[in-house]
Biopython code that builds the backbone (N, CA, C, O; Angstrom):
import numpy as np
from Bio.PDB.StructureBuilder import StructureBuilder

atoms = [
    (1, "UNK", "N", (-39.430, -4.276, -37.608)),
    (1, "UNK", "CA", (-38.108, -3.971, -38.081)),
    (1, "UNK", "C", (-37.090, -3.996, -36.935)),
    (1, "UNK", "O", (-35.997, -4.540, -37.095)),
    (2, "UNK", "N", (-37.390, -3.494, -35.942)),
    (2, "UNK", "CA", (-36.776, -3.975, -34.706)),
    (2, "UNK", "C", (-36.163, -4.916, -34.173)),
    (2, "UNK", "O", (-35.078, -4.794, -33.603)),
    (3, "UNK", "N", (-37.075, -6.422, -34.360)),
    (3, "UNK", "CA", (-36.745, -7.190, -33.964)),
    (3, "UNK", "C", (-35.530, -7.766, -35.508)),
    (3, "UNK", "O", (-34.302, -7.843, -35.462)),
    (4, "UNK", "N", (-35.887, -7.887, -35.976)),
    (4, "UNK", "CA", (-34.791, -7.786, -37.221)),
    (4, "UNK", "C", (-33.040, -7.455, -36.984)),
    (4, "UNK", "O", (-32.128, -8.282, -37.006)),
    (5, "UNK", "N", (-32.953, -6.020, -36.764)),
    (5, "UNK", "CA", (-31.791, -5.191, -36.097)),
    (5, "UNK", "C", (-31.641, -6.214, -35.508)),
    (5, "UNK", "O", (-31.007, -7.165, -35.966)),
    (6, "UNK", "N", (-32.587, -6.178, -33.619)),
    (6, "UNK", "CA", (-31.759, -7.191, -32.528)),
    (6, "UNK", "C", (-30.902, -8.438, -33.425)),
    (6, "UNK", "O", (-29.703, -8.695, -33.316)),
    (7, "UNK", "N", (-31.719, -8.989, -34.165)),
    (7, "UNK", "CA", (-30.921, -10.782, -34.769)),
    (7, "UNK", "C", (-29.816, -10.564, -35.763)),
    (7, "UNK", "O", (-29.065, -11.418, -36.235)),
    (8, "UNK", "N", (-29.853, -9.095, -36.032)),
    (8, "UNK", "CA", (-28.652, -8.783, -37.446)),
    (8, "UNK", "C", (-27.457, -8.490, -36.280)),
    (8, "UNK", "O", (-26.253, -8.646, -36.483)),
    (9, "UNK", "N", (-28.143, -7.974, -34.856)),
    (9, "UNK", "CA", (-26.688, -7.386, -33.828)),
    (9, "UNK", "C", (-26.073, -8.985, -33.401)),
    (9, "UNK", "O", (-24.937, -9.446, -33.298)),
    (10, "UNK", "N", (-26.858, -9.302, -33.298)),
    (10, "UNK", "CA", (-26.609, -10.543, -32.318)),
    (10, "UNK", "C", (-26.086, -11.563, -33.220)),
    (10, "UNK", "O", (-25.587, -12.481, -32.570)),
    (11, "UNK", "N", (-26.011, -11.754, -34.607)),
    (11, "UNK", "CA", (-25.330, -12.311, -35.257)),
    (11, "UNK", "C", (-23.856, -11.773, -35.531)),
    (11, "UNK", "O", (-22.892, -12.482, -35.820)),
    (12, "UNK", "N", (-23.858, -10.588, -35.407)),
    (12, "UNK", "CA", (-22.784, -9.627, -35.970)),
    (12, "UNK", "C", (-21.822, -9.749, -34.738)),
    (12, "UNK", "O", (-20.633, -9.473, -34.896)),
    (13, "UNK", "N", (-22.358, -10.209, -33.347)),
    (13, "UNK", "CA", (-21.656, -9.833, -32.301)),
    (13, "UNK", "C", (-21.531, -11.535, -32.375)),
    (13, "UNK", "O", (-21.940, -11.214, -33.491)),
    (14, "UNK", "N", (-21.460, -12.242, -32.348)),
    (14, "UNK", "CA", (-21.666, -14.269, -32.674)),
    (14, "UNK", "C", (-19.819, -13.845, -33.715)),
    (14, "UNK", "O", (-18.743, -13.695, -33.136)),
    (15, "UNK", "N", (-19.977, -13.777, -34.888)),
    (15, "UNK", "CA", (-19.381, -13.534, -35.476)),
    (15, "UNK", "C", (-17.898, -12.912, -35.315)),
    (15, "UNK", "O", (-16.887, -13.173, -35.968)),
    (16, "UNK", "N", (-18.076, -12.035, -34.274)),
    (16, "UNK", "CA", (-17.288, -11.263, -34.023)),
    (16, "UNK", "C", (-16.479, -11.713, -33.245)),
    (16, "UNK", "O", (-15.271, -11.497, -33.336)),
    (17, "UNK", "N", (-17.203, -12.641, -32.062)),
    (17, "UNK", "CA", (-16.321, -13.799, -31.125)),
    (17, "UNK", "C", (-15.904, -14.488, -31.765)),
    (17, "UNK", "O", (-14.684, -14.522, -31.601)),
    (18, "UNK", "N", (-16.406, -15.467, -32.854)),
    (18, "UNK", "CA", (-15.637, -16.102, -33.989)),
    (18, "UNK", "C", (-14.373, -15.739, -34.061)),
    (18, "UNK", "O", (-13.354, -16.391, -33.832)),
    (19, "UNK", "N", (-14.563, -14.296, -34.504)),
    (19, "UNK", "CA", (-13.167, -14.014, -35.272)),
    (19, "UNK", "C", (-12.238, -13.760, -34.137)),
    (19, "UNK", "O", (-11.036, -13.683, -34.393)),
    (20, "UNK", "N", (-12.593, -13.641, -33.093)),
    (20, "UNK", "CA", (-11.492, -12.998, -31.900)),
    (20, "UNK", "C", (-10.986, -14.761, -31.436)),
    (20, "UNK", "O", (-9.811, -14.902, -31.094)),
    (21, "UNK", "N", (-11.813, -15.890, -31.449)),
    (21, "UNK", "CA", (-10.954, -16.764, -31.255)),
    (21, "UNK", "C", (-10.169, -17.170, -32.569)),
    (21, "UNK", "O", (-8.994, -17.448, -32.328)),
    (22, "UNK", "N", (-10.541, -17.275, -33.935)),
    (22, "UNK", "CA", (-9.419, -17.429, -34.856)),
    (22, "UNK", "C", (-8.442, -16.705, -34.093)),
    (22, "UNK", "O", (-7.727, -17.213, -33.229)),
    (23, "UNK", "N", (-8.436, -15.313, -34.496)),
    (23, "UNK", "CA", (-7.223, -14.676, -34.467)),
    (23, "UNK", "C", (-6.364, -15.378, -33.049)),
    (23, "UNK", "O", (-5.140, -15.500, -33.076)),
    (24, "UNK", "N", (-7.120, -15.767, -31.953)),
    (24, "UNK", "CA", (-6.470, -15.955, -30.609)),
    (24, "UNK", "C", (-5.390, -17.197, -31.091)),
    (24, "UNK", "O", (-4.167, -17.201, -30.948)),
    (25, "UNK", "N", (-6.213, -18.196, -31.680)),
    (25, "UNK", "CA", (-5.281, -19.251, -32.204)),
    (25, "UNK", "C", (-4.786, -19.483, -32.983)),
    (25, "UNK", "O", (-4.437, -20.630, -33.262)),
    (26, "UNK", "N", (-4.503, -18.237, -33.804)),
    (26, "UNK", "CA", (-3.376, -18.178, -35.141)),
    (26, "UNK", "C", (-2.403, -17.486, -34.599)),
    (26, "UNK", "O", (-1.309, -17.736, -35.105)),
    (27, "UNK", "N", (-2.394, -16.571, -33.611)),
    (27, "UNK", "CA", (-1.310, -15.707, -32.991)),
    (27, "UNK", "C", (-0.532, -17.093, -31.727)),
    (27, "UNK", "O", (0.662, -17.251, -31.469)),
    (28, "UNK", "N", (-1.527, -17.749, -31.271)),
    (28, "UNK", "CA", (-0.966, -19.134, -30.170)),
    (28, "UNK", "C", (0.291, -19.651, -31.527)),
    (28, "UNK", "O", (1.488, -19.819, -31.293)),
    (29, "UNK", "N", (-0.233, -19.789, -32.629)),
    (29, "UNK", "CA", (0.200, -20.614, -33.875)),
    (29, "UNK", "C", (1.266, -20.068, -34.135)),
    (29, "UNK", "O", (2.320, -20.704, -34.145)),
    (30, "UNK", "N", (1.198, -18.842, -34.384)),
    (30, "UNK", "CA", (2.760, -18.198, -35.011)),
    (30, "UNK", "C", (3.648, -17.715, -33.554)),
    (30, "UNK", "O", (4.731, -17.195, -33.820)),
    (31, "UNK", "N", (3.401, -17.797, -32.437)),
    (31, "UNK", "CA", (4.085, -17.335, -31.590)),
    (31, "UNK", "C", (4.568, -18.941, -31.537)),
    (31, "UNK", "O", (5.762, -18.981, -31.831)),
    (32, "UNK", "N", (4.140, -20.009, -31.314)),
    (32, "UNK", "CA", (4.900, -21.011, -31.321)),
    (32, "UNK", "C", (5.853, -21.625, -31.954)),
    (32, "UNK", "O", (6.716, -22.407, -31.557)),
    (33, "UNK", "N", (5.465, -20.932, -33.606)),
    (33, "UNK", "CA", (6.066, -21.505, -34.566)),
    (33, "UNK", "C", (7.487, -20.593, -34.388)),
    (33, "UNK", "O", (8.510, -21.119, -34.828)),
    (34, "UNK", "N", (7.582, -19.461, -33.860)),
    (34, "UNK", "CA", (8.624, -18.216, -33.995)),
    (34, "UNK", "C", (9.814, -18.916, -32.507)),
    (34, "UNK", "O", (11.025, -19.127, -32.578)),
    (35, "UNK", "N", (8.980, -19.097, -31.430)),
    (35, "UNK", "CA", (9.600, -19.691, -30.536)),
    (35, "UNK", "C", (10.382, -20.560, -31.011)),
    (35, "UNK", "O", (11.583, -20.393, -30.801)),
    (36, "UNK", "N", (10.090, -21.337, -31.524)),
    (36, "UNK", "CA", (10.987, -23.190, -32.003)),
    (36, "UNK", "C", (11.986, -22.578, -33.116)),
    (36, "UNK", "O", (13.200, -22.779, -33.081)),
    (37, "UNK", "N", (11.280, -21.739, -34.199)),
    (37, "UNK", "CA", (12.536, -21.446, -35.229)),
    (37, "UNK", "C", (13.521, -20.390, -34.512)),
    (37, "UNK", "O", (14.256, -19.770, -35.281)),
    (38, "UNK", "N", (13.613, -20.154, -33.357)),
    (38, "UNK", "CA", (14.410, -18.588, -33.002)),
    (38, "UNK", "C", (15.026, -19.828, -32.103)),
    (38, "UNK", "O", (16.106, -20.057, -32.649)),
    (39, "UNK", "N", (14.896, -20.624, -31.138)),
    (39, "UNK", "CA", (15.369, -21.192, -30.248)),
    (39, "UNK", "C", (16.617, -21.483, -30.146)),
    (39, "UNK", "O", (17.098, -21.773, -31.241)),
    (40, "UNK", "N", (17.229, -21.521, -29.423)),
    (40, "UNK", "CA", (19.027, -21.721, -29.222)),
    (40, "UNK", "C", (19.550, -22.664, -29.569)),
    (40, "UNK", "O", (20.700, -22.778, -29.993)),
    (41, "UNK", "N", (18.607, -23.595, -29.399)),
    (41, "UNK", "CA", (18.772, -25.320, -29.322)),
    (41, "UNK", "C", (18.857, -25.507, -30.923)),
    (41, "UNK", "O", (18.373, -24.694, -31.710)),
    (42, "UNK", "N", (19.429, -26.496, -31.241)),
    (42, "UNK", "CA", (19.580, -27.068, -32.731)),
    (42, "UNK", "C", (18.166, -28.156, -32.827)),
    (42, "UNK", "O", (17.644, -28.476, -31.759)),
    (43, "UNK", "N", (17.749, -28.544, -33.768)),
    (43, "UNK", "CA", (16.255, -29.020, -33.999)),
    (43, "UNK", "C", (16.270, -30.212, -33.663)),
    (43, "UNK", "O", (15.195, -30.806, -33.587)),
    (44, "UNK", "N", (17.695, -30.995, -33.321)),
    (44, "UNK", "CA", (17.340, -32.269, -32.682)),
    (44, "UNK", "C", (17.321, -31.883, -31.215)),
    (44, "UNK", "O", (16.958, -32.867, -30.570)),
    (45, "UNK", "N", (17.574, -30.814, -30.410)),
    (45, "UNK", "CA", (17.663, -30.961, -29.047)),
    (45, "UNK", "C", (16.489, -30.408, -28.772)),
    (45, "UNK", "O", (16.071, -30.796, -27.681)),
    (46, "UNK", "N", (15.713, -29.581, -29.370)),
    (46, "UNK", "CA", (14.535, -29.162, -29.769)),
    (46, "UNK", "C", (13.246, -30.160, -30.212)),
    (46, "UNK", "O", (12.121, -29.881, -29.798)),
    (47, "UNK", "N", (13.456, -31.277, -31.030)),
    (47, "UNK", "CA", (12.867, -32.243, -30.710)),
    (47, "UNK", "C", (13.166, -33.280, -29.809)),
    (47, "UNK", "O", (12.244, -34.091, -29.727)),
    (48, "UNK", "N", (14.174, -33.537, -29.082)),
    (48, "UNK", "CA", (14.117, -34.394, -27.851)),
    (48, "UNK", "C", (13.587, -33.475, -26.587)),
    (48, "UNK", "O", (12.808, -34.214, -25.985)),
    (49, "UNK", "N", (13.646, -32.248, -25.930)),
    (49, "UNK", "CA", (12.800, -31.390, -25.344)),
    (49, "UNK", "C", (11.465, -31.903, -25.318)),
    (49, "UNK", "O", (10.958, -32.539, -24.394)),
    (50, "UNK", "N", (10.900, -31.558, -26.470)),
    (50, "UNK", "CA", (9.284, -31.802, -26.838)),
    (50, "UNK", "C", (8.995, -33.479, -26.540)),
    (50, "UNK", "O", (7.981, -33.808, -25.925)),
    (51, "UNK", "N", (9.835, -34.353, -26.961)),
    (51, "UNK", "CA", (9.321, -35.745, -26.527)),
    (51, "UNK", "C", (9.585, -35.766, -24.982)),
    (51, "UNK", "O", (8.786, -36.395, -24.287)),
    (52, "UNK", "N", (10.587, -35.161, -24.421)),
    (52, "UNK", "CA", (10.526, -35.376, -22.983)),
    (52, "UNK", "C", (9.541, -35.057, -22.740)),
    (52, "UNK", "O", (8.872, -35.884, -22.121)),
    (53, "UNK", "N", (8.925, -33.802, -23.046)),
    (53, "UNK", "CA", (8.065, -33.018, -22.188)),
    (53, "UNK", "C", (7.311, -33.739, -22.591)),
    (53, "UNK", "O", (7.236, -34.528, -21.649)),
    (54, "UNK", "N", (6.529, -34.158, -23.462)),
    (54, "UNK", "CA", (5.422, -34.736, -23.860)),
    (54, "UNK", "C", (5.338, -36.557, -22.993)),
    (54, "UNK", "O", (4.370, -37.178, -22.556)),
    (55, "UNK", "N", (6.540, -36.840, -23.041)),
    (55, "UNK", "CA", (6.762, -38.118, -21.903)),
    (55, "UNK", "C", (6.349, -37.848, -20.761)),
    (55, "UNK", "O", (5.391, -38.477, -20.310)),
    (56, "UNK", "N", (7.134, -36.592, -19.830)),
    (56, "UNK", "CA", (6.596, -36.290, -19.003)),
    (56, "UNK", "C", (4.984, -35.961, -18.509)),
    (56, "UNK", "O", (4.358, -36.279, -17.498)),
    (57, "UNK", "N", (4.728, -35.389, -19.385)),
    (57, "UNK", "CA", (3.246, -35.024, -19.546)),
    (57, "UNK", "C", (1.952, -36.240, -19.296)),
    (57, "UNK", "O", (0.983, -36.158, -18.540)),
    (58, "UNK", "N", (2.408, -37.534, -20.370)),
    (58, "UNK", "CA", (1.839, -38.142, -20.654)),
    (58, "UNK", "C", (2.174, -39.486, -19.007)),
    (58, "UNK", "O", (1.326, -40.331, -18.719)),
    (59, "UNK", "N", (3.293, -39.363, -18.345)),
    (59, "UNK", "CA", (3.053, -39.719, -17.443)),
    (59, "UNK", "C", (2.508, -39.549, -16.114)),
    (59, "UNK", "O", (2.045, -40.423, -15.381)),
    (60, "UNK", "N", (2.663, -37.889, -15.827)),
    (60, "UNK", "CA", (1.520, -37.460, -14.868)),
    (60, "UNK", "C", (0.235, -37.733, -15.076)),
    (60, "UNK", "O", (-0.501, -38.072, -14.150)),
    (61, "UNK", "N", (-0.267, -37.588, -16.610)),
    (61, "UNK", "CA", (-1.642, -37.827, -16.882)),
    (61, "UNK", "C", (-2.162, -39.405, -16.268)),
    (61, "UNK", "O", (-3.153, -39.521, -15.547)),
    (62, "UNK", "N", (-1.408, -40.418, -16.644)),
    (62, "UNK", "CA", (-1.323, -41.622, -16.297)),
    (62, "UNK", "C", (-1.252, -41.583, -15.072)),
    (62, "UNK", "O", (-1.971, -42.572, -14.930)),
    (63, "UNK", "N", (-0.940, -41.220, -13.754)),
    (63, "UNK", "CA", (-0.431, -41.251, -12.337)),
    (63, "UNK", "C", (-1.686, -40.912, -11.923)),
    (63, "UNK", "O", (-2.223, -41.621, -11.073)),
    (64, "UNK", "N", (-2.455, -39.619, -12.521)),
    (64, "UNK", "CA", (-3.440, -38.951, -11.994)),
    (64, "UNK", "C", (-4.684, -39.853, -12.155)),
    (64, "UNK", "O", (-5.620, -39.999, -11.369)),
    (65, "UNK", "N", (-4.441, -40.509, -13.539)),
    (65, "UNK", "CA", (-5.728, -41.353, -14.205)),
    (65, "UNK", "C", (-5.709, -42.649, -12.953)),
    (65, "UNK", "O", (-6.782, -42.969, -12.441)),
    (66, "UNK", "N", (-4.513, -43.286, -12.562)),
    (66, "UNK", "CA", (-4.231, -44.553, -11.932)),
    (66, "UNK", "C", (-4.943, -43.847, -9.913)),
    (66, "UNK", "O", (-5.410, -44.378, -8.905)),
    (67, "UNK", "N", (-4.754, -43.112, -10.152)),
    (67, "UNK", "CA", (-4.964, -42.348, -8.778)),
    (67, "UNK", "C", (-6.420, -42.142, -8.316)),
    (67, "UNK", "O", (-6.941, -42.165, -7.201)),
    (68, "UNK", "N", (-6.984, -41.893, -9.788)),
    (68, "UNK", "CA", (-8.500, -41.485, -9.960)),
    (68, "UNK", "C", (-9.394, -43.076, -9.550)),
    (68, "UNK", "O", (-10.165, -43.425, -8.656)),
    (69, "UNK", "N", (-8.777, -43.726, -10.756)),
    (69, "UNK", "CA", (-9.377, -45.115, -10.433)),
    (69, "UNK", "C", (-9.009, -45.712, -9.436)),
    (69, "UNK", "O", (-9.591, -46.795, -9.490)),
    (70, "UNK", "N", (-8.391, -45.678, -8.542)),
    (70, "UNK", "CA", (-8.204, -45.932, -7.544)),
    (70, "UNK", "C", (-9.059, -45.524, -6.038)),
    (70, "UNK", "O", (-9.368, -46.207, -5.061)),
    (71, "UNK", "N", (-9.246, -44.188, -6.358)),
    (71, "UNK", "CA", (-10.070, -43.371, -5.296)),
    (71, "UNK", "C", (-11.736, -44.068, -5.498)),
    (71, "UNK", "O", (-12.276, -44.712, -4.599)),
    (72, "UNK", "N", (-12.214, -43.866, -6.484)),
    (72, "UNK", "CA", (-13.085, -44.691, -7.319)),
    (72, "UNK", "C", (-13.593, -45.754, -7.002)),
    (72, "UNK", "O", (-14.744, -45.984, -6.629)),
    (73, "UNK", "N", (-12.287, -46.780, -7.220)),
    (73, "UNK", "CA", (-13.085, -48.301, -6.936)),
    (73, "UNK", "C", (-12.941, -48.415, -5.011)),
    (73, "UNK", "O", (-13.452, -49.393, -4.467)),
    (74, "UNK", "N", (-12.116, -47.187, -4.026)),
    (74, "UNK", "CA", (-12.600, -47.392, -2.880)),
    (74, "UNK", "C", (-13.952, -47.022, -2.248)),
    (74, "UNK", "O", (-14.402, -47.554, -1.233)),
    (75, "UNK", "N", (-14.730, -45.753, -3.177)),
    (75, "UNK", "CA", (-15.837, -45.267, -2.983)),
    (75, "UNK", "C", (-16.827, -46.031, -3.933)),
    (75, "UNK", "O", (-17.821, -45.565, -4.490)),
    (76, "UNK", "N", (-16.411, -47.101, -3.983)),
    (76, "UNK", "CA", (-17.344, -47.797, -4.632)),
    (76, "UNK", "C", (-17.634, -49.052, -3.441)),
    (76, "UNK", "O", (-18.624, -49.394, -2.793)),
    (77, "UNK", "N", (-16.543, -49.414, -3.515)),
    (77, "UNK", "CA", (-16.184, -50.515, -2.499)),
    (77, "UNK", "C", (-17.068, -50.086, -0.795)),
    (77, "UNK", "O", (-17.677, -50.706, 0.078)),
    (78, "UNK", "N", (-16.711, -48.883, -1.029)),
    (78, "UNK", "CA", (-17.442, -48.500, 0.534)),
    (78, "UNK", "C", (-19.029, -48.077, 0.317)),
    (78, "UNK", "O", (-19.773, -48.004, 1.295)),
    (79, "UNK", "N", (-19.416, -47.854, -0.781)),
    (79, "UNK", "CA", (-21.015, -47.784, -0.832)),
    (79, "UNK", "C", (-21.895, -49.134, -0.859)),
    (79, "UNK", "O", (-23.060, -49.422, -0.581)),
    (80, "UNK", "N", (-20.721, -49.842, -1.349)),
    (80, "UNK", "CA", (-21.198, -51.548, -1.543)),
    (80, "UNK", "C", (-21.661, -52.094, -0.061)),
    (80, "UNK", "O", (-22.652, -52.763, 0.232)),
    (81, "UNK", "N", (-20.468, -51.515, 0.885)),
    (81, "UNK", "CA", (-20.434, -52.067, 2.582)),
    (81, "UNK", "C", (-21.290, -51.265, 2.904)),
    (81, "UNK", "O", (-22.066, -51.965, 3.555)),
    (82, "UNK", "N", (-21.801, -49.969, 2.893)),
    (82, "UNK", "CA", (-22.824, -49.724, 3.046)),
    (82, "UNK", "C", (-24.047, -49.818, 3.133)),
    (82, "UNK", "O", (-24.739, -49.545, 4.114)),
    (83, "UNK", "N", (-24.528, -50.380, 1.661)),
    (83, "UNK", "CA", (-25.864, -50.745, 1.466)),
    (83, "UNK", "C", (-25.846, -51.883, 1.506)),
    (83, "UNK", "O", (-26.925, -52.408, 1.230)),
    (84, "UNK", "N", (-24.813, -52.716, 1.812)),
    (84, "UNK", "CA", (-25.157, -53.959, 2.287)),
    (84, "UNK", "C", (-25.537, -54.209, 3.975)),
    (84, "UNK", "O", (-26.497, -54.799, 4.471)),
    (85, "UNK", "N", (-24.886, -53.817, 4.339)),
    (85, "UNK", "CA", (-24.633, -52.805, 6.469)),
    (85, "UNK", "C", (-26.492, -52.544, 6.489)),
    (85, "UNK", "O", (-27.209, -53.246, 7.202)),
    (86, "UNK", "N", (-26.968, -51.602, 5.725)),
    (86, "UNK", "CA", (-28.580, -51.147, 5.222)),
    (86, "UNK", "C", (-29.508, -52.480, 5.415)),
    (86, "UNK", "O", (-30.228, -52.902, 6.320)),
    (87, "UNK", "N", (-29.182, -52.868, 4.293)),
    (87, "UNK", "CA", (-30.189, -54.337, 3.899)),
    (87, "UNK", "C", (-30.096, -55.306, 4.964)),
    (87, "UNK", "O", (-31.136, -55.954, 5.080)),
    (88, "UNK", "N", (-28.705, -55.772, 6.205)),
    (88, "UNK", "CA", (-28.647, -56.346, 7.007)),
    (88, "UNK", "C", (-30.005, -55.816, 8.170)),
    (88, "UNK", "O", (-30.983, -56.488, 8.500)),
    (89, "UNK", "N", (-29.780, -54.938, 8.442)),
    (89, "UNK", "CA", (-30.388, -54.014, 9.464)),
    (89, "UNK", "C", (-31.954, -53.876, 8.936)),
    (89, "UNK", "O", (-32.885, -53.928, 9.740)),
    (90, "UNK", "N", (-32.150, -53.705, 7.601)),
    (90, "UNK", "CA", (-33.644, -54.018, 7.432)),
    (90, "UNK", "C", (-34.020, -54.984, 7.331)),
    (90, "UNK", "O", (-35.244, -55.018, 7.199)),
    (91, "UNK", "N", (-33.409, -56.122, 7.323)),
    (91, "UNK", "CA", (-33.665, -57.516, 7.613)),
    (91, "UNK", "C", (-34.412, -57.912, 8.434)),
    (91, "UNK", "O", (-35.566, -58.304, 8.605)),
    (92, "UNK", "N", (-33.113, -57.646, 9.121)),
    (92, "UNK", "CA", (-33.092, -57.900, 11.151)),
    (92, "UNK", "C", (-34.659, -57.362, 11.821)),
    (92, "UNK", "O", (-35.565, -57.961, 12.399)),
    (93, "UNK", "N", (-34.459, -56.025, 11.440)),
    (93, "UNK", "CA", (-35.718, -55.093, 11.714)),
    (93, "UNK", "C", (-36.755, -55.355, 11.150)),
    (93, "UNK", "O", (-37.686, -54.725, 11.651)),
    (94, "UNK", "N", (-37.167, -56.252, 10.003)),
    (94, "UNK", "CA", (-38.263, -56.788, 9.655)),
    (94, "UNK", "C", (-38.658, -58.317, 10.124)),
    (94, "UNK", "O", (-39.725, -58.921, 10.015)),
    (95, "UNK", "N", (-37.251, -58.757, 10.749)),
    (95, "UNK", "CA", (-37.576, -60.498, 11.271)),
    (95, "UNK", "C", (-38.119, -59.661, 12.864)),
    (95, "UNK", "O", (-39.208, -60.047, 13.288)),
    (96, "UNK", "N", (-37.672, -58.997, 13.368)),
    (96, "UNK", "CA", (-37.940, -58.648, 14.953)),
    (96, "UNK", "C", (-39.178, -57.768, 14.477)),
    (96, "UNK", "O", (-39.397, -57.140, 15.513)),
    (97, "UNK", "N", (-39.915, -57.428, 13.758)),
    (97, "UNK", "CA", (-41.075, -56.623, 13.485)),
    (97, "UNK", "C", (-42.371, -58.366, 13.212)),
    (97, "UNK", "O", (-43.461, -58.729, 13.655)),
    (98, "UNK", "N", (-41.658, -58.738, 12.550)),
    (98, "UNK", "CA", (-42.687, -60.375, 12.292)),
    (98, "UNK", "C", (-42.654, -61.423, 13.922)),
    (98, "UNK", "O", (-43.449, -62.178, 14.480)),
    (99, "UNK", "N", (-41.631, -61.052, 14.124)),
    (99, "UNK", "CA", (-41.385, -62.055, 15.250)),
    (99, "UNK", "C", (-42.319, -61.288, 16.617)),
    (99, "UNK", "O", (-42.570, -62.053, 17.548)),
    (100, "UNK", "N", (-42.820, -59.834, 16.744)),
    (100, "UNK", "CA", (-43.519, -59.327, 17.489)),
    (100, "UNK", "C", (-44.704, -59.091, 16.973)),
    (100, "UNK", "O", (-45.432, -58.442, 17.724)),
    (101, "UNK", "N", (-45.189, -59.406, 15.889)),
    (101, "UNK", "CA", (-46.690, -59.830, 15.400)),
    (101, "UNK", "C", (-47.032, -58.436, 14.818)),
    (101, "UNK", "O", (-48.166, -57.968, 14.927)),
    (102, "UNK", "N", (-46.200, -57.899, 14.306)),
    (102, "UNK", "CA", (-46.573, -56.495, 13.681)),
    (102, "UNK", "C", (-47.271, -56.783, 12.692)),
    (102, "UNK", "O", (-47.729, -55.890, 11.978)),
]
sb = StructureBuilder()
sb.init_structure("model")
sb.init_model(0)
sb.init_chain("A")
sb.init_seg("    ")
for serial, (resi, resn, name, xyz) in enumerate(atoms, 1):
    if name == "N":
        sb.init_residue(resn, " ", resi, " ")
    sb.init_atom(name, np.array(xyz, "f"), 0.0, 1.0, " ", f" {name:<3s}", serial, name[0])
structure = sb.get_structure()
C-alpha cells in the first residue's frame, strides 16, 4: 500500500507543476493582452512597434545565424588543414620507415 501512496504523491505533485505552468502562461497571456489594450499608442502605432521589433529581432537572429556559419565553415576549414598536415607527416614517416628497412 505504500508503494501505491509514493505513485498517487508523485502523480499529484507531476500535476501540480502542470498546473503552475498553465497558470504561468495564461497570466504571460493576459498581462500581455492588458499591456497592448491599456497602451498609449493608437493600434496602428502599436502594430508598427511590434513589426519593428519583430524586424529587428528577426535581423539579429540572421547576423548571429550568418556569424555562426561562418565561425563553422573556418573550424572546419582548419580541421581539414589539419588532418591533412597529419596524413602528410604519416606519409613521409612511413616512406623514411620503408626506405630504412623497417
Amino acid at each position: 500500500m505504500t508503494i501505491q501512496g509514493g505513485e498517487h504523491d508523485e502523480k499529484k505533485q507531476g500535476n501540480h507543476q502542470g498546473s503552475r505552468l498553465t497558470y504561468l502562461v495564461a497570466g504571460l497571456g493576459i498581462g500581455a493582452l492588458v499591456g497592448v489594450l491599456l497602451a498609449p499608442q493608437s493600434g496602428g502605432d502599436t502594430r508598427e512597434w511590434f513589426a519593428t521589433k519583430y524586424k529587428d529581432g528577426m535581423d539579429s537572429v540572421n547576423a548571429k545565424v550568418k556569424q555562426t556559419r561562418q565561425q563553422v565553415s573556418e573550424l572546419i576549414d582548419r580541421g581539414q588543414q589539419q588532418v591533412s598536415e597529419a596524413m602528410d607527416k604519416g606519409r613521409e614517416a612511413f616512406s623514411k620507415a620503408k626506405a630504412a628497412g623497417v
